[in-house]
N, C-alpha and C positions, 0 to 999 in steps of 0.2 A: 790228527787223532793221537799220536803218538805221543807230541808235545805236551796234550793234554794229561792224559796217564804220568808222563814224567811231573807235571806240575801238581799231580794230583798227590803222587810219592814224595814229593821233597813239600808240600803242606802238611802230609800225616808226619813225616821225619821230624820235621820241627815242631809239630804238636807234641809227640813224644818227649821230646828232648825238653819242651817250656813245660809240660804238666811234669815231667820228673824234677823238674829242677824247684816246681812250687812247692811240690809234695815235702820234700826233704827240705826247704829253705823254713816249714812249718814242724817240719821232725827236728831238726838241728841248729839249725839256724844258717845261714849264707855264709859267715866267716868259717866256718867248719866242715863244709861241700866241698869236696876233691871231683875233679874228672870220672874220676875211676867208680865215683856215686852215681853220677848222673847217667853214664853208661851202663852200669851196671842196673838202674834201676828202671833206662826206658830200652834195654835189650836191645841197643846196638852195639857198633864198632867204635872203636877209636878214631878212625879212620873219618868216618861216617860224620862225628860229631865234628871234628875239625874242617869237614868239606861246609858246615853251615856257620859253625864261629868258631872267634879264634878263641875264645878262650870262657871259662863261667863266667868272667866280667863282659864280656862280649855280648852273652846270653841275658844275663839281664838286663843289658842295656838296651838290646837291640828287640831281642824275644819276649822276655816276661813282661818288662815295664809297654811293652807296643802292645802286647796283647791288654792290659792294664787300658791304657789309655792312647795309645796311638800317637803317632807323632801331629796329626790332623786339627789339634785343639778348635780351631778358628773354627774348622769347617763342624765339628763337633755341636760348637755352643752357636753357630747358624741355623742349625739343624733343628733345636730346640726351640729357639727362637719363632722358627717357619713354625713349629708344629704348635706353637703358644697364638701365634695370627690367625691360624687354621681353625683352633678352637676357639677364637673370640676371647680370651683369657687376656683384659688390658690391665686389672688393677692388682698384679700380686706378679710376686715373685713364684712360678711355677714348680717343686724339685721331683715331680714323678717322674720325669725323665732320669733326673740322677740318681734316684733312688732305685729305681730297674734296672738299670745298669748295676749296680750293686749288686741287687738280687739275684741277676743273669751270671755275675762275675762272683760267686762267695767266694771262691779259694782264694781269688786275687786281693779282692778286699781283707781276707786274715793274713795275707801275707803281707798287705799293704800296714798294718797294723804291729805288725809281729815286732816284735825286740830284736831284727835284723841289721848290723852294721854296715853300714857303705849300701844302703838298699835306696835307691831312685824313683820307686815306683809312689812312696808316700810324697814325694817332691810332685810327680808328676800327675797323681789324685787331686793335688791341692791349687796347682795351677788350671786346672781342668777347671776345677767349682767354684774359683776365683775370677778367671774369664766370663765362666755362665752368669756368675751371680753378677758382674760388674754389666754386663752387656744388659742381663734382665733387668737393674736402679733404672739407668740410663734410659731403658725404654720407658719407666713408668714417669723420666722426669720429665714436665711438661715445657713447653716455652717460654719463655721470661720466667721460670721458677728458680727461686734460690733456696738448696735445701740448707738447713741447718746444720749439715758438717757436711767435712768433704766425702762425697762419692766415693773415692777408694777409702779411706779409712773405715767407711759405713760397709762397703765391700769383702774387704780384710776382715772386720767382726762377722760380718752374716757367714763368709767362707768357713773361720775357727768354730762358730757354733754348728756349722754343716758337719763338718770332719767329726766333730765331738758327737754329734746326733748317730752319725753313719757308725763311727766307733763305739756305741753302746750298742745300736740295732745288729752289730755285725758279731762282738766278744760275747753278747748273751743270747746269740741266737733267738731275739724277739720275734717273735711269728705275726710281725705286725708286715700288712701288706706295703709297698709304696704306696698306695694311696694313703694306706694310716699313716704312715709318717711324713707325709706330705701334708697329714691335717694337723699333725702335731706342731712342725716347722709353721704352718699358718697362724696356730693358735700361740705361739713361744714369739713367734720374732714379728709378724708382719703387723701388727698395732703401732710398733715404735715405729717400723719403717716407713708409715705411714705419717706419723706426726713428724720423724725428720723432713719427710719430704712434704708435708705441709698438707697433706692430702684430706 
């Protein structure tokens, strides 16, 4: 019982510590956050913060960008995958899933965005919808098919117009649902992807 209270304290500690460090990475920006920010703004210790990282570069490595995206990617884009078989969904590329994710995560997504230097979190966004988008082609390509370009280059474009879609939905605060933008991504991209793949 105990264990658990202690686990429960050192989850709320580094939730402090990751929502102080997003908040101001959006006031200031990441090159210009001291220690003495991050504690001062999630009302601990000095002490406190070095018993979880070692240092702000440590925290966004390990804290904001996991909270972002997690280190899990694989298990991530299987995830989706299962819940696209579940719903009978064969001929499209599905993005409700990544667009919720979005939605669930805004602060992370404008951080993801933000004019922050040495920030990892847009790295690790990109490889996230890169994986999904490449695992989701693959599913749609059939046996003996040969698409008209390669898979990952096709992959790599649908990723950049993802990022580019989420980065308008997210700087102008569009009050469009994931589903609406999962119908916009159908109606913008899924006809080529369709003639690439011969469909």
């Amino acid at each position: 019982m105990e264990n658990n209270k202690t686990d429960r304290r050192v989850q709320r500690t580094r939730q402090l510590i990751q929502e102080a460090m997003v908040s101001l990475m959006l006031e200031k920006g990441y090159e210009k956050i001291t220690i003495q920010d991050i504690i001062d703004r999630a009302n601990i210790g000095r002490s406190t913060f070095y018993a979880h990282y070692k240092d702000k570069e440590d925290l966004l490595l390990r804290g904001v960008a996991e909270i972002a995206y997690g280190d899990e990617v694989d298990e991530a884009v299987h995830e989706d995958i299962q819940y696209l078989a579940h719903q009978g969904v064969f001929d499209t590329i599905f993005t409700v899933p990544m667009f919720t994710h979005v939605k669930q995560n805004d602060l992370l997504h404008k951080v993801m965005f933000s004019k922050n230097k040495g920030n990892p979190i847009l790295e690790k966004g990109t490889t996230f919808l890169y994986a999904n988008t490449k695992a989701q082609i693959q599913r749609l390509v059939e046996e003996g098919q040969k698409p008209t370009v390669p898979l990952p280059a096709l992959a790599h474009f649908l990723t950049g117009g993802l990022m580019s879609l989420i980065k308008w939905w997210v700087d102008n605060d569009i009050s469009y649902s994931p589903q609406e933008m999962d119908e916009l991504f159908q109606k913008i991209a899924m006809p080529g992807v369709r003639e690439v793949l011969g469909k």
